[in-house]
C-alpha positions in Angstrom: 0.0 0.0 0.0 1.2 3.4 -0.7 0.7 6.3 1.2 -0.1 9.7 -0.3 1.4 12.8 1.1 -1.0 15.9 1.2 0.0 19.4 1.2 -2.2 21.8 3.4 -2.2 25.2 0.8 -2.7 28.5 2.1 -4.3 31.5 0.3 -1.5 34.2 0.3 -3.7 35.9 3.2 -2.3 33.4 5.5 0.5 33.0 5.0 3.0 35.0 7.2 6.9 35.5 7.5 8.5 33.2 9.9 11.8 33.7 11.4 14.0 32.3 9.6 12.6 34.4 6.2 12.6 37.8 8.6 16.6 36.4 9.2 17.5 35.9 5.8 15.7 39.0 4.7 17.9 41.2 6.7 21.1 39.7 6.4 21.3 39.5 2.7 21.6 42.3 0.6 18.9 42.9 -2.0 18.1 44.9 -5.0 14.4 45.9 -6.0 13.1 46.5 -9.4 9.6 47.6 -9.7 8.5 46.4 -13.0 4.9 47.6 -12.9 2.5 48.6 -10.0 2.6 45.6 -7.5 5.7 43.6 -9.3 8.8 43.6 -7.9 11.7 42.0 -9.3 13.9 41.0 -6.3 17.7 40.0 -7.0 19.4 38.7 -4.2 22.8 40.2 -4.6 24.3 38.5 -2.2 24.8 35.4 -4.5 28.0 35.0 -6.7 26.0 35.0 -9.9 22.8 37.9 -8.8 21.3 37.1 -12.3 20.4 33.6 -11.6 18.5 34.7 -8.0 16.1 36.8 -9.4 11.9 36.6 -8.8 9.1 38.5 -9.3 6.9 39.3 -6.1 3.7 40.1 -6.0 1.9 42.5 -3.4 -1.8 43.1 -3.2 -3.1 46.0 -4.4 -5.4 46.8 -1.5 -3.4 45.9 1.4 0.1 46.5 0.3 1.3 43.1 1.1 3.6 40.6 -0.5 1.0 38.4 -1.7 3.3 35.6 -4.0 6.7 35.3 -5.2 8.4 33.0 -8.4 11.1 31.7 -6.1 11.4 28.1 -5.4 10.5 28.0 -1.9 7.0 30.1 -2.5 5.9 27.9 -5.4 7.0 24.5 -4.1 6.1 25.1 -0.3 3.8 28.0 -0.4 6.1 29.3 2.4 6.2 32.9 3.0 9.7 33.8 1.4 12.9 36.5 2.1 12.1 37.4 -0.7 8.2 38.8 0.0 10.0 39.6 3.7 12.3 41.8 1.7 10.1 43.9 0.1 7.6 44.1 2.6 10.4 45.0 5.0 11.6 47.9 2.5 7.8 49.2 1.8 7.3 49.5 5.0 10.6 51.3 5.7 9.8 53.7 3.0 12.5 52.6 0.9 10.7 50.9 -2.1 7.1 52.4 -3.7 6.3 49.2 -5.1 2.3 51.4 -6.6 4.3 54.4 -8.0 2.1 57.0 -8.9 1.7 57.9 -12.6 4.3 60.6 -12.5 6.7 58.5 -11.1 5.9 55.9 -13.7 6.2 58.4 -17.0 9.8 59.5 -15.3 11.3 56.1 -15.5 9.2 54.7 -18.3 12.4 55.1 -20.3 12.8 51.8 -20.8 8.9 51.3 -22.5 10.9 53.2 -25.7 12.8 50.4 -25.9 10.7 47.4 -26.1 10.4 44.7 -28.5 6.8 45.6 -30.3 8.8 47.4 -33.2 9.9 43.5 -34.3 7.0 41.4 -33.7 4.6 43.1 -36.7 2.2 44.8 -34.8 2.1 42.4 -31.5 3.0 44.0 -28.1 6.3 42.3 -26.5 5.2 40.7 -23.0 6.7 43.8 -21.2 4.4 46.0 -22.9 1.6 43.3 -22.3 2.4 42.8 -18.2 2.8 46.3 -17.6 -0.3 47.4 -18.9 1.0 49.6 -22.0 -0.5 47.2 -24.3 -2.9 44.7 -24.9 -3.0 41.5 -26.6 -5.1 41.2 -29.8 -8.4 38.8 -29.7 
């Protein structure tokens, strides 16, 4: 006879940092990139290779709080991670606006004038898509 294991999942509402993840959190160094209201890329720079640590969080637009992550540990245990510790950690602090305001966003949207769209014959590049620039065709 073989057992089954079962995993109890947790809506992202219950979930909470433990103390390990508030540990990691502060003692490695990370770098935030908000890639659209609510998505943070997190790079945990404290790695040899920064590149290969990188995931996206996710915070709720309501509350403010970290709410999923792409790292390992979130999607395989749905644990609460560093990584959402991190930026909830720096939000709070006032470090981070993880819902700039439109102004903010036109200042650094930069980077929207290089995107992909120009290559794919009138289909928006996933940037454009995820951040909201542009929409996908029906």
């Amino acid at each position: 006879m073989r057992l089954r294991k079962t995993m109890s999942t947790k809506s992202p509402t219950e979930l909470e940092s433990d103390e390990k993840a508030q540990k990691r959190a502060q003692w490695e160094q990370f770098g935030f990139h908000v890639e659209a209201p609510g998505q943070v890329e997190v790079t945990n720079e404290s790695h040899d290779n920064p590149a290969d640590h990188q995931y996206v969080v996710t915070l709720d637009d309501v509350t403010g709080k970290a709410m999923a992550c792409t790292c390992p540990h979130h999607v395989h245990r749905s644990a609460f991670c560093k990584h959402m510790t991190a930026v909830e950690n720096a939000t709070d602090d006032g470090t981070l606006t993880a819902f700039p305001s439109d102004d903010e966003t036109d200042e650094n949207d930069t980077e929207s004038a290089e995107c992909d769209c120009d290559g794919l014959n009138g289909f928006p590049c996933w940037p454009c898509v995820r951040t909201g620039r542009k929409e996908l065709p029906n």
